[in-house]
py3Dmol code that shows the C-alpha trace and the ligand (Angstrom):
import py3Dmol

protein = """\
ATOM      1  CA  UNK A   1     -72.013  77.394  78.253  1.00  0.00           C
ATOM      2  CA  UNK A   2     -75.376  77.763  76.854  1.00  0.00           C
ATOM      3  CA  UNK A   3     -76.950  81.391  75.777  1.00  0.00           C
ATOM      4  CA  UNK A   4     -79.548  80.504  78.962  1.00  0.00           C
ATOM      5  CA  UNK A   5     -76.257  79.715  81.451  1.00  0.00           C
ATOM      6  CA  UNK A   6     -74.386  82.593  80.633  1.00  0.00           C
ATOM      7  CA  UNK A   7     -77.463  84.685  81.456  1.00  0.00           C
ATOM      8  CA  UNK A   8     -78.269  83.295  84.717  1.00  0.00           C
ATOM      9  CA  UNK A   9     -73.936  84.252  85.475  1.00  0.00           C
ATOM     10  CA  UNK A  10     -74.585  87.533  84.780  1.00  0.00           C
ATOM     11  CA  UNK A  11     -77.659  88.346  86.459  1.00  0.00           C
ATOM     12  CA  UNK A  12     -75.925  86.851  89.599  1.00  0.00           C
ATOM     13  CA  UNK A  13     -72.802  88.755  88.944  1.00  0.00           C
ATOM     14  CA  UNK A  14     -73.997  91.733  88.160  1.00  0.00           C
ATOM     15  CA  UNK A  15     -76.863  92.113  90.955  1.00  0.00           C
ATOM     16  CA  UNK A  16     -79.683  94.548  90.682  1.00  0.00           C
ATOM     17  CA  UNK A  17     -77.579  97.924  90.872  1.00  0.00           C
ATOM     18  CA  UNK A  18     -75.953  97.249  86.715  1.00  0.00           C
ATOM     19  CA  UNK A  19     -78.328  96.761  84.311  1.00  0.00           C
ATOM     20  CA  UNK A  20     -77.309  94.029  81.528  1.00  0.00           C
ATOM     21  CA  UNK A  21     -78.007  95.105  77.999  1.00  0.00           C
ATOM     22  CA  UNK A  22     -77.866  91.469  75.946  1.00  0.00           C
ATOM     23  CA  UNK A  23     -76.267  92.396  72.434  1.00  0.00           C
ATOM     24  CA  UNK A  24     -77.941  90.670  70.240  1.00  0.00           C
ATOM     25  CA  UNK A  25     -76.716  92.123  66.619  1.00  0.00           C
ATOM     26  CA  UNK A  26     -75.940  89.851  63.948  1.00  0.00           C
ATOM     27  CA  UNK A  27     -77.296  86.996  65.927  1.00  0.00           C
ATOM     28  CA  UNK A  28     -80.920  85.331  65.288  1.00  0.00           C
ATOM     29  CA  UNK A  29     -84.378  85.720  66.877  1.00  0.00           C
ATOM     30  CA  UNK A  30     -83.476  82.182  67.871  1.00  0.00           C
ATOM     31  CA  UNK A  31     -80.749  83.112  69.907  1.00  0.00           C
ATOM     32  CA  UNK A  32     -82.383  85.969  71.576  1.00  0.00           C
ATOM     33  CA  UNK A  33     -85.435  83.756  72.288  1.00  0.00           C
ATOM     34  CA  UNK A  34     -82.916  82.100  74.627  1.00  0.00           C
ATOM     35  CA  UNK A  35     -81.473  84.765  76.237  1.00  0.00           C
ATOM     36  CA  UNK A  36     -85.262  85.847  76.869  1.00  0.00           C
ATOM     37  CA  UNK A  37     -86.941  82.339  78.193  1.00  0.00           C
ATOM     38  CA  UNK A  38     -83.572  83.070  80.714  1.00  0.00           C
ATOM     39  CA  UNK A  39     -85.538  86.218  81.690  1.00  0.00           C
ATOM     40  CA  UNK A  40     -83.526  88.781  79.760  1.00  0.00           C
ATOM     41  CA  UNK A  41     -85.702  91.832  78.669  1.00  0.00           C
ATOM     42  CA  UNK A  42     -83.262  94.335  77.486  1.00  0.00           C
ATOM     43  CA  UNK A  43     -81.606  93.937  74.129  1.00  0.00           C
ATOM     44  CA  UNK A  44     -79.498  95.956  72.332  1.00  0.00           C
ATOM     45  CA  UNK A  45     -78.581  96.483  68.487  1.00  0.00           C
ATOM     46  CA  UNK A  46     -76.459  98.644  66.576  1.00  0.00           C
ATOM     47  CA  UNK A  47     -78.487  99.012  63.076  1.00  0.00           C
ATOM     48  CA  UNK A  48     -82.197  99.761  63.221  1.00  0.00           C
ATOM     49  CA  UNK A  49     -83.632  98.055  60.607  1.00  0.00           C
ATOM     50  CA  UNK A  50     -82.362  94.398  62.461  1.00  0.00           C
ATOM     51  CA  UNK A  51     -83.560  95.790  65.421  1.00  0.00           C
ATOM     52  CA  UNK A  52     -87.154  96.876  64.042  1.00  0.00           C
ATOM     53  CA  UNK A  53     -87.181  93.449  62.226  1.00  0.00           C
ATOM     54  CA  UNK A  54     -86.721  91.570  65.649  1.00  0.00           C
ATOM     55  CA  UNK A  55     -89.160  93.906  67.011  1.00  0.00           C
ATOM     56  CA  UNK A  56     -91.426  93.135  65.273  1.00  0.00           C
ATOM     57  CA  UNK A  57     -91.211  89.337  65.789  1.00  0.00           C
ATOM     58  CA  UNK A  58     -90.342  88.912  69.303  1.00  0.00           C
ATOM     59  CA  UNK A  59     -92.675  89.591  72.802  1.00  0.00           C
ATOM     60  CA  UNK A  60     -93.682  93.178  73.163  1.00  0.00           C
ATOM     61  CA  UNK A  61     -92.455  93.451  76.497  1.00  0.00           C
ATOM     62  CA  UNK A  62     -88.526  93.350  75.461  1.00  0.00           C
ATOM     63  CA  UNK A  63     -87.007  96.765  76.108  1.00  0.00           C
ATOM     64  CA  UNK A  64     -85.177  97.692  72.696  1.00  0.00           C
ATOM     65  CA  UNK A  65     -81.532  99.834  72.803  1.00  0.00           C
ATOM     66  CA  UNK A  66     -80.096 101.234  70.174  1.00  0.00           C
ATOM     67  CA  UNK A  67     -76.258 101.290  70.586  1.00  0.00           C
ATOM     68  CA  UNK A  68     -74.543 102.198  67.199  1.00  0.00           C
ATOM     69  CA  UNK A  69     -74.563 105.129  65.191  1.00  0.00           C
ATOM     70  CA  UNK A  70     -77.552 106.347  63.528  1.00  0.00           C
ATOM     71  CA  UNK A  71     -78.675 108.030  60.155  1.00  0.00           C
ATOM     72  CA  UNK A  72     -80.988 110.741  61.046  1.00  0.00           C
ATOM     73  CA  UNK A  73     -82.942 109.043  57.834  1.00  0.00           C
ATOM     74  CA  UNK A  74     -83.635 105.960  60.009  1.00  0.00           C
ATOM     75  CA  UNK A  75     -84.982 107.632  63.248  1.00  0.00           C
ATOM     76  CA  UNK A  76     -88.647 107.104  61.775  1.00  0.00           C
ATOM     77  CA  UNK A  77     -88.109 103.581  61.729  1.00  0.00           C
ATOM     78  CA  UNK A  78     -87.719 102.660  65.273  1.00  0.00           C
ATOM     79  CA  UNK A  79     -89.525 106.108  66.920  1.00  0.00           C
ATOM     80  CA  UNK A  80     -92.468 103.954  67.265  1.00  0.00           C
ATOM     81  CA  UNK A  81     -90.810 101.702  69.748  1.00  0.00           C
ATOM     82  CA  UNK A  82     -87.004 101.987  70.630  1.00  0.00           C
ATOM     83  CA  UNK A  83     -86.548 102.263  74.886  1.00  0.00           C
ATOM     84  CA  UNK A  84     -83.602 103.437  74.429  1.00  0.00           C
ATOM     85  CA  UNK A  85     -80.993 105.724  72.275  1.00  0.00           C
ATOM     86  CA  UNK A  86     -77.683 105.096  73.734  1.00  0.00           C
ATOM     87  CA  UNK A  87     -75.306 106.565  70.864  1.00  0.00           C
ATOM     88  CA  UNK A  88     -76.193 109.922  70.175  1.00  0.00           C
ATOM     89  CA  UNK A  89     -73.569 111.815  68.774  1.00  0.00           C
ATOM     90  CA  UNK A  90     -74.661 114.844  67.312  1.00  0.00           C
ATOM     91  CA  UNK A  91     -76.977 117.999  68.048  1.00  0.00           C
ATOM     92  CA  UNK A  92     -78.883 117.041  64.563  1.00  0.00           C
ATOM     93  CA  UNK A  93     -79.165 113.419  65.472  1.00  0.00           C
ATOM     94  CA  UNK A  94     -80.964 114.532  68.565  1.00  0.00           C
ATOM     95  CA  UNK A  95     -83.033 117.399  67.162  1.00  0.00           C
ATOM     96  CA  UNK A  96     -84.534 114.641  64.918  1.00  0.00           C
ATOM     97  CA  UNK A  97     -84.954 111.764  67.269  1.00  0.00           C
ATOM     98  CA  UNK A  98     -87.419 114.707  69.193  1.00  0.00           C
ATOM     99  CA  UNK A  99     -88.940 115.187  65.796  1.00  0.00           C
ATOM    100  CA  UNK A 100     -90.091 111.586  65.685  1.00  0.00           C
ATOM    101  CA  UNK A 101     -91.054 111.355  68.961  1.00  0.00           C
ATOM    102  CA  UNK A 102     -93.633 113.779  68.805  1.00  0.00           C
ATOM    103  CA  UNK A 103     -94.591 112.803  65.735  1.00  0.00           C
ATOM    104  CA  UNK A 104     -95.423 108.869  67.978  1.00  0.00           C
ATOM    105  CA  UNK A 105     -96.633 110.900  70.975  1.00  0.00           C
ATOM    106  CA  UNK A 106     -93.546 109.772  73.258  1.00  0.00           C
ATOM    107  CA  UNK A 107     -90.785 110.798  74.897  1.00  0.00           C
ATOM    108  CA  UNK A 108     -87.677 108.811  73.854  1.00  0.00           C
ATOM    109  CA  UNK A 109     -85.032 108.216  76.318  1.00  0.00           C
ATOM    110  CA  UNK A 110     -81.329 109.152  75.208  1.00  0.00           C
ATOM    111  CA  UNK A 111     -77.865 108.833  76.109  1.00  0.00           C
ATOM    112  CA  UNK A 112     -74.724 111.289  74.684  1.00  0.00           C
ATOM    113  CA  UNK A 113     -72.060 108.727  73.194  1.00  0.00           C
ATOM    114  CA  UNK A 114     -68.728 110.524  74.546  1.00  0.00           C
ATOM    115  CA  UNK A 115     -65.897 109.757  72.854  1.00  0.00           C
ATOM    116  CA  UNK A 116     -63.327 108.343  75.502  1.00  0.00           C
ATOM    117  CA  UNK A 117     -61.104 105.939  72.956  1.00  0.00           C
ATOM    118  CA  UNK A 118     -57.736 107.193  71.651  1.00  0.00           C
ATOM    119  CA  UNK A 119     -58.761 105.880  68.560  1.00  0.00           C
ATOM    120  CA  UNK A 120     -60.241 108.261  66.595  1.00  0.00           C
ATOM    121  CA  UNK A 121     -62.510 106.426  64.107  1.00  0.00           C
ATOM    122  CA  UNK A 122     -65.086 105.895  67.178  1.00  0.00           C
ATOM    123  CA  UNK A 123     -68.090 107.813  67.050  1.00  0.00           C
ATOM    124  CA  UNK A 124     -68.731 110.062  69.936  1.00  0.00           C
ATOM    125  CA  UNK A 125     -69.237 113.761  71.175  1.00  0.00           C
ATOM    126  CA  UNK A 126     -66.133 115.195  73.037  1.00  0.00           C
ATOM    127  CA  UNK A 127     -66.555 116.375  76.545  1.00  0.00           C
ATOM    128  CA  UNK A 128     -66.777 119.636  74.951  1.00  0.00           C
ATOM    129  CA  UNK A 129     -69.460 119.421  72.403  1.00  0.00           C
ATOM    130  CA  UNK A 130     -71.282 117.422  74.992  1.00  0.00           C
ATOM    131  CA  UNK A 131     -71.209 120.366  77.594  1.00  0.00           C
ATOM    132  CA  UNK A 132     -72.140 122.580  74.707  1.00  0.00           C
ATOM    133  CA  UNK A 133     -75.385 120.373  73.503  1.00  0.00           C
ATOM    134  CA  UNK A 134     -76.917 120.529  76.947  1.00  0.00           C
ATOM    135  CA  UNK A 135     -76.424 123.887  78.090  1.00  0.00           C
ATOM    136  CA  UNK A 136     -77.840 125.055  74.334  1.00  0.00           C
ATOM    137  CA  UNK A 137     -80.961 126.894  73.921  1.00  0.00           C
ATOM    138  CA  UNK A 138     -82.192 124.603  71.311  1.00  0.00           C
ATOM    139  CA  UNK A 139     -81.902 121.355  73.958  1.00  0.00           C
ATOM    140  CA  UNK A 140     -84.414 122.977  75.944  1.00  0.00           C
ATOM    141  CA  UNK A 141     -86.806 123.138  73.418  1.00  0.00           C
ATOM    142  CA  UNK A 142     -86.427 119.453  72.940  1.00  0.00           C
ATOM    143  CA  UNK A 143     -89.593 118.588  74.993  1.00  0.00           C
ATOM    144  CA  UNK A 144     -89.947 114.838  73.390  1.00  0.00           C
ATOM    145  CA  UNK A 145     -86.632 113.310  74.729  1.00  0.00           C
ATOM    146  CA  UNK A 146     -85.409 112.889  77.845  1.00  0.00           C
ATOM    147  CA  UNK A 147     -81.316 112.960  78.053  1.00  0.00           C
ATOM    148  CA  UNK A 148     -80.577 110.097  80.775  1.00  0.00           C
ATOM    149  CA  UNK A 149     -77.152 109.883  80.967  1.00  0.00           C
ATOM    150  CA  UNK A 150     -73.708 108.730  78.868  1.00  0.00           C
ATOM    151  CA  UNK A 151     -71.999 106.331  77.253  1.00  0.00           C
ATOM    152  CA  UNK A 152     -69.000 105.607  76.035  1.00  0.00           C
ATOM    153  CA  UNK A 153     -66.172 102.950  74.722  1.00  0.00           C
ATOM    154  CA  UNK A 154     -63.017 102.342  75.905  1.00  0.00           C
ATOM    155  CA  UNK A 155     -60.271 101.671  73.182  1.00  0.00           C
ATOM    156  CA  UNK A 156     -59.970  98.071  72.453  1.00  0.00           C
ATOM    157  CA  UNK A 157     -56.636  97.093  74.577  1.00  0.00           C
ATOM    158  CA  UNK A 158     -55.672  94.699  77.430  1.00  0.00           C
ATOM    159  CA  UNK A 159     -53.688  97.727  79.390  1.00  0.00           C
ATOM    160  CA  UNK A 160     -56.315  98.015  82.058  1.00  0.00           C
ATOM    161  CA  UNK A 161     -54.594 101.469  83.375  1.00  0.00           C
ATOM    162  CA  UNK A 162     -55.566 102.680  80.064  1.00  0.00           C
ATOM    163  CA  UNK A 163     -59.243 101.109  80.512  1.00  0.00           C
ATOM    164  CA  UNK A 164     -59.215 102.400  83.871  1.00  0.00           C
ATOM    165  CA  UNK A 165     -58.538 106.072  83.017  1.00  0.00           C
ATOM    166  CA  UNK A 166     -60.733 106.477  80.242  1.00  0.00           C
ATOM    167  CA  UNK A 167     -63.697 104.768  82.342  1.00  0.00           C
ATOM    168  CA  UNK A 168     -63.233 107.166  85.363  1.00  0.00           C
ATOM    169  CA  UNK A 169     -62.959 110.299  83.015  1.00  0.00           C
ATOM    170  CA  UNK A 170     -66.164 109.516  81.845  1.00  0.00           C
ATOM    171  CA  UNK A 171     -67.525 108.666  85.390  1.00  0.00           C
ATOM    172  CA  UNK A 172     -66.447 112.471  86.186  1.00  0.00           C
ATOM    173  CA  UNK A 173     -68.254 113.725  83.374  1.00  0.00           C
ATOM    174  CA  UNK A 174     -71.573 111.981  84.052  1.00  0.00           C
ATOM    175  CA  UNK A 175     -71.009 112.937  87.808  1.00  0.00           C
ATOM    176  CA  UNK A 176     -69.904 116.761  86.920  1.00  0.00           C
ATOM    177  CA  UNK A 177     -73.391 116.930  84.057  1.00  0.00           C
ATOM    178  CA  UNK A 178     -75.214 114.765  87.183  1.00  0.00           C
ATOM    179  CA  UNK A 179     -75.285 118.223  89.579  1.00  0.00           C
ATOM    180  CA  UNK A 180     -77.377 120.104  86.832  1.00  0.00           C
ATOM    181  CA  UNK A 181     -78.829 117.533  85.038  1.00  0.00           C
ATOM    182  CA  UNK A 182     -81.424 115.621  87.680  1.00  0.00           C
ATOM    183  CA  UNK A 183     -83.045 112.992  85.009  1.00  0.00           C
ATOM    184  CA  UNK A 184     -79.396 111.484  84.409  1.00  0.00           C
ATOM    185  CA  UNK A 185     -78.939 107.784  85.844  1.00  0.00           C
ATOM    186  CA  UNK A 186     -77.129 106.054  83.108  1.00  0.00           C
ATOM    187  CA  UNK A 187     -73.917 105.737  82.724  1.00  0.00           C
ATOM    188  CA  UNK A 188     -73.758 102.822  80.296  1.00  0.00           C
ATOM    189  CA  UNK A 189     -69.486 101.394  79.669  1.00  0.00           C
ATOM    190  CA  UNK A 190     -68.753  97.762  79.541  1.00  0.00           C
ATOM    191  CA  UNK A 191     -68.700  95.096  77.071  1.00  0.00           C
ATOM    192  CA  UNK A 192     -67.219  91.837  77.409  1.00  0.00           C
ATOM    193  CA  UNK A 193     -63.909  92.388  77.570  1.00  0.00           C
ATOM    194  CA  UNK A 194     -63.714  94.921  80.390  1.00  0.00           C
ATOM    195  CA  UNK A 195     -66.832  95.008  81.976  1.00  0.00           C
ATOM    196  CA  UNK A 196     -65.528  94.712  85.055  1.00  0.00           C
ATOM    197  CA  UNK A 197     -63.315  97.354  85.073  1.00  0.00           C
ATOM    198  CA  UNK A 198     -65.857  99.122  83.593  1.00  0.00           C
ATOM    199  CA  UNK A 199     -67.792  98.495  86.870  1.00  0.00           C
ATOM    200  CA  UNK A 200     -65.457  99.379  89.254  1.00  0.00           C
ATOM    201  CA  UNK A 201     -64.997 102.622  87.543  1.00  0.00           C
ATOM    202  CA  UNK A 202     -68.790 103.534  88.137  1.00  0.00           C
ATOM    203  CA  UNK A 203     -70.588 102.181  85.164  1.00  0.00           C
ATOM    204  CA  UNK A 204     -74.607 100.804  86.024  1.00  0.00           C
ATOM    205  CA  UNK A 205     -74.953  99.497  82.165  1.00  0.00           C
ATOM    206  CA  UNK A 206     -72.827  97.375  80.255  1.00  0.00           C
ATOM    207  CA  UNK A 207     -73.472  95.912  76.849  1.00  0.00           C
ATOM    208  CA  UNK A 208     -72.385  92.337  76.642  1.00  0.00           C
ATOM    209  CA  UNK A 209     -72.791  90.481  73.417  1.00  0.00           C
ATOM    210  CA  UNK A 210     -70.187  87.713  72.595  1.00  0.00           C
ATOM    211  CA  UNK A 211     -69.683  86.812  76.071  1.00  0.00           C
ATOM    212  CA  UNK A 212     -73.728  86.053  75.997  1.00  0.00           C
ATOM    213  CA  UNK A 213     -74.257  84.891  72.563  1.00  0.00           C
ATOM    214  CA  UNK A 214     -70.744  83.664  71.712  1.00  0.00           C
ATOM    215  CA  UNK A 215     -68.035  85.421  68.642  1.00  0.00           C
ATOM    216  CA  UNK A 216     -69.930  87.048  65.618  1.00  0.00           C
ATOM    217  CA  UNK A 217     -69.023  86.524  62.469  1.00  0.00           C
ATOM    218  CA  UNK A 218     -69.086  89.983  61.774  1.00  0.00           C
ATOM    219  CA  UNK A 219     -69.636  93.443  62.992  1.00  0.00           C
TER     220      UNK A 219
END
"""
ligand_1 = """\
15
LIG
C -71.012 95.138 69.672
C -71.089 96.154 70.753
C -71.013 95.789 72.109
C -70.814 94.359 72.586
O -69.548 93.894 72.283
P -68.991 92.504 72.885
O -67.521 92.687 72.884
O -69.469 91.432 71.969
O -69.560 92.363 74.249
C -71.146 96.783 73.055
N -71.320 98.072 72.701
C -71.391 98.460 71.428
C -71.591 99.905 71.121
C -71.268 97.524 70.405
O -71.340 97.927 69.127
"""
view = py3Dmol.view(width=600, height=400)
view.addModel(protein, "pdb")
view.setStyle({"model": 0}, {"cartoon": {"style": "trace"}})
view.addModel(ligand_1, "xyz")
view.setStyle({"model": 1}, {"stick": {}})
view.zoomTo()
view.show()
């Protein structure tokens, strides 16, 4: 099916209550002109200067997500623009994203990654350090971001009772922070392979690249 097609599926599939997040890393401004004449306005990429470049080339009215890990060095670079921050992983990463923001006279949306894979080369707070960063002093002094929600990524397995668990952990969490944090909404888990577990489980964001754009080439 073509980029276009496999648009128009999802938006019918997923409705109005799941937000699709087209990602569009490694693949060209061609592609994601595509997925954009289809009426797709959310893209997301997992190293800023791709995304800044694509940015800066594409129709200003494209909502830009961040979704890997980020050097606190690069923050600067997409400050100016970026909707939003869905991996952040660290108290430090955060400190400076509110850094930049001021500096551009926003307020930069943000989600905590949460580390829900048994694998343990995944990036990610634990449920822990996540509790921890928002009930901290120095988060309330953070005036120039606004902490929406989670996300998180399942291990990469075809036992859905082992999806299933480690979506619905994280659907307690973002539930449990939910009661004393009121700005939280997101709870972004789903990619193409188990997005619809994912969605049964709670999610209202799911990031969806090959099954959009077709296999990368790399990561
Ligand atoms: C690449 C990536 C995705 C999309 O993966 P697909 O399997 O191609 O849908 C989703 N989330 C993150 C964090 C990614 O890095």
């Amino acid at each position: 099916m073509s980029i276009q097609a496999n648009i128009h599926k999802f938006k019918e599939e997923l409705g109005e209550d799941v937000t699709l997040v087209a990602v569009s890393k490694t693949k060209p401004v061609s592609d994601l002109m595509q997925a954009y004449e289809a009426g797709q306005r959310v893209f997301g990429e997992n190293k800023v200067q791709e995304m800044e470049a694509k940015w800066s080339e594409m129709p200003k009215d494209i909502q830009w997500h961040m979704i890997g890990h980020v050097q606190r060095n690069k923050v600067k670079y997409m400050a100016p623009f970026v909707s939003l921050i869905e991996a952040v992983d660290s108290k430090r990463l955060l400190k400076e994203v509110n850094k930049q923001a001021k500096k551009n006279d926003r307020t930069i949306r943000c989600l905590l990654q949460i580390k829900i894979a048994e694998e343990d080369s995944k990036f990610g707070l634990s449920t822990e350090d996540a509790k921890e960063l928002l009930a901290s002093d120095a988060f309330k002094e953070y005036k120039n971001v606004s902490v929406v929600g989670l996300m998180g990524m399942a291990t990469f397995t075809d036992n859905e009772a082992q999806l299933r668990s480690e979506f619905s952990k994280l659907k307690r969490l973002f539930d449990d922070f939910s009661k004393t944090h009121p700005a939280f909404e997101i709870l972004s888990m789903g990619m193409s392979g188990d997005y619809k577990i994912a969605i049964e489980e709670g999610s209202n964001m799911v990031r969806v690249g090959s099954a959009i754009f077709g296999e990368r080439d790399t990561h």
